[in-house]
Structures are given as C-alpha cells and as structure tokens.
N, C-alpha and C positions, 0 to 999 in steps of 0.2 A: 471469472466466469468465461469460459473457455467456446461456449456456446454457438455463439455467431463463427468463429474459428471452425469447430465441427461439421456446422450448417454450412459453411461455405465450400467446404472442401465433400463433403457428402455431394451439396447440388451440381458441383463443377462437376463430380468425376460422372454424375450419371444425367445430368440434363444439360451438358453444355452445350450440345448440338441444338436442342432446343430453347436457347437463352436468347433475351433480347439484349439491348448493349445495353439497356438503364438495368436489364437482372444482373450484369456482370458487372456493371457501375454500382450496384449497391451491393451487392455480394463482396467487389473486392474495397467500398467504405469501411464494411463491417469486419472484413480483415485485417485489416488494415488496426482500424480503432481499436481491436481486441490484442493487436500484436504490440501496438501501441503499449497499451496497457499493461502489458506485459514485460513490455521492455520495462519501463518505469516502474514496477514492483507497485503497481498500482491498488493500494485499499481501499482510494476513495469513490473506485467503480463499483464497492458495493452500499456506497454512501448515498446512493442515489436512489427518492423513496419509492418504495414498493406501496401498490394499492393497496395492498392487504396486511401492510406492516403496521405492527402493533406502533401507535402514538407516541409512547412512553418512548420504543427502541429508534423510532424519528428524533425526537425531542435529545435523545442522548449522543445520534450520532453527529445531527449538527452541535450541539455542547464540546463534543470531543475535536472534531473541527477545526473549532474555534479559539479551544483551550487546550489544545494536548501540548503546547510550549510554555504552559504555567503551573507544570508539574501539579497535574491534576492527577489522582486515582481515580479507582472503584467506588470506595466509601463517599466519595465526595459527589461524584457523578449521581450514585442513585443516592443521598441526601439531599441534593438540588431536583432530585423526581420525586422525593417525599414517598419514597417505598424501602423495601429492607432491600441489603446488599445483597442477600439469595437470590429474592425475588427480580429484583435485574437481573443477575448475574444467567437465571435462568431464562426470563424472557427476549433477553441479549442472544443469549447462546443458541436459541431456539430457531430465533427472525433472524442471524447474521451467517450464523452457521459457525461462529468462535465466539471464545470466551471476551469479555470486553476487556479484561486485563493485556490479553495475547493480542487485541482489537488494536488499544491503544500503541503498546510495546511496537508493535510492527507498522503504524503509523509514524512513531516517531525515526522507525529507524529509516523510513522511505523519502520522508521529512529530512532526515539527515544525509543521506545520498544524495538528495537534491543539491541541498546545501553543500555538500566537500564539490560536485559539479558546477558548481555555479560560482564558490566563494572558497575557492581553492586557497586561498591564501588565510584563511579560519583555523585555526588548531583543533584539537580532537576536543580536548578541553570548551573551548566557546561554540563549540557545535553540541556536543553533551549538556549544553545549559541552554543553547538556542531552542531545543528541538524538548523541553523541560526534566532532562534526566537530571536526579542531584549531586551526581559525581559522574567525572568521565569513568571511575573504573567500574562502575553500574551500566553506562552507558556501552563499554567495548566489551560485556558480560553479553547483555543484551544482543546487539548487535554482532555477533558472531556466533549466538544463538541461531538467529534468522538468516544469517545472510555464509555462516558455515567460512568466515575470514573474519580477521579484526579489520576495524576502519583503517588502519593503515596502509592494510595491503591493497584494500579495496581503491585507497587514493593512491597508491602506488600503479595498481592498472589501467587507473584510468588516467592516469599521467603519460602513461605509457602509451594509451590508445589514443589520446590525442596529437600526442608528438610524432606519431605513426612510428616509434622506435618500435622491436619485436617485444614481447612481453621479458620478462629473468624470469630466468630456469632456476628452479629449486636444485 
C-alpha cells in the first residue's frame, strides 16, 4: 500500500508552505514507514486488520503468520475455517486483494530474505525448509518467480552490498 507514500508527496508539493513541523513530522513518519515497507518486500502490512474485513480472512491471516514455516496450504488453512477451499480462496481474494496461495508463497519468500540477511551462513536448502517449502528446488521455483533472481544471486548482492565491494557484471 503505496498510500501514505502518494499522500505525502501530493501534500509536500502543494501545501508545504502551509505545513506545520508536526504535519511534516508525520507526513515524513508515514514515508518513511511505507518506504520501509517496501524496502522489506513487506506482506505483513496488509496483515494488519481492517474494520470491515471479513472474520474468517482475520482468522486465516494470523494462521498463516503463525504457520507459514510448517508447510501449510490452502486446503488446510480453509479446513481449520471449516469452509470449502473456493469459498476461502474467494473471500481471501476479495478482502486481500491476492490469492492466498500467491498470499502465502510470497510470505515465505520475504521470510526467506530475511533469513539469507540475517543467517547468511544457512544454505538455500535449510532456508527452503525453514521458511516450510518441501524442497529447495520448489523453493528457488518459487522464489524467482517473485523476486525475478534465484536466492543465490540474491545472496550474492547482498554480500556484495554489505561488503561495500561494486556489484559483478553479467
């Protein structure tokens, strides 16, 4: 959600003359939070409940949460909500704005970039298990789906941006 990002930059360019320091103090929080967010390929800013969200797609997203590391699905998720797998898949799709298949998938791969950042010395393999995919070659399927690199190159950049060396040239 790009939102606050929009709003900030819309009020800066046209009422900055008329801004107080606490509007430019929360204007640039809400920048900030969103770029955040963004930096971190963050799903679980839409993990956060809505007043008007449906119970059921509450109830599923903290599930998911909680258990997307114990290679949970679909079927399972909406059998522990005691409704048919459509029937999620649509009230999911509705309230989140994605499928809860592509919901999950892309939790765990944000899950797992944490993890090659944090626990650099993990193989692809016990990251692919950590994060509950059942094989790494499901997992760097996935994950280059989303993220358009395999994890290895992706820990390759970031090795590189840490060490301040320049990035390698294809």
């Amino acid at each position: 959600d790009i939102r606050p990002l929009v709003e900030f930059i819309d009020r800066y360019n046209s009422d900055y003359h008329r801004m107080t320091h606490v509007d430019v103090l929360r204007s640039s929080a809400a920048l900030l939070q969103t770029l955040a967010n963004i930096a971190a390929g963050n799903v679980e800013q839409s993990e956060q409940p809505k007043a008007h969200r449906n119970k059921l797609v509450e109830t599923a997203i903290r599930y998911i949460g909680a258990n997307y590391d114990k290679g949970i699905n679909v079927t399972e998720i909406s059998n522990m909500l005691y409704i048919s797998r459509t029937y999620f898949s649509s009230i999911f799709t509705k309230e989140v704005g994605i499928n809860p298949g592509n919901y999950l998938q892309k939790l765990r791969v944000n899950k797992a970039k944490l993890l090659m950042s944090d626990h650099p010395e993990l193989s692809i393999s016990d990251i692919a298990h950590a994060v509950g995919f059942d094989s790494p070659d499901r997992f760097r399927k996935v994950y280059a789906r989303y993220e358009l690199q395999s994890p290895s190159a992706y820990r390759k950049e970031l090795k590189s941006f840490l060490s301040n060396d320049p990035p390698p040239r294809d």
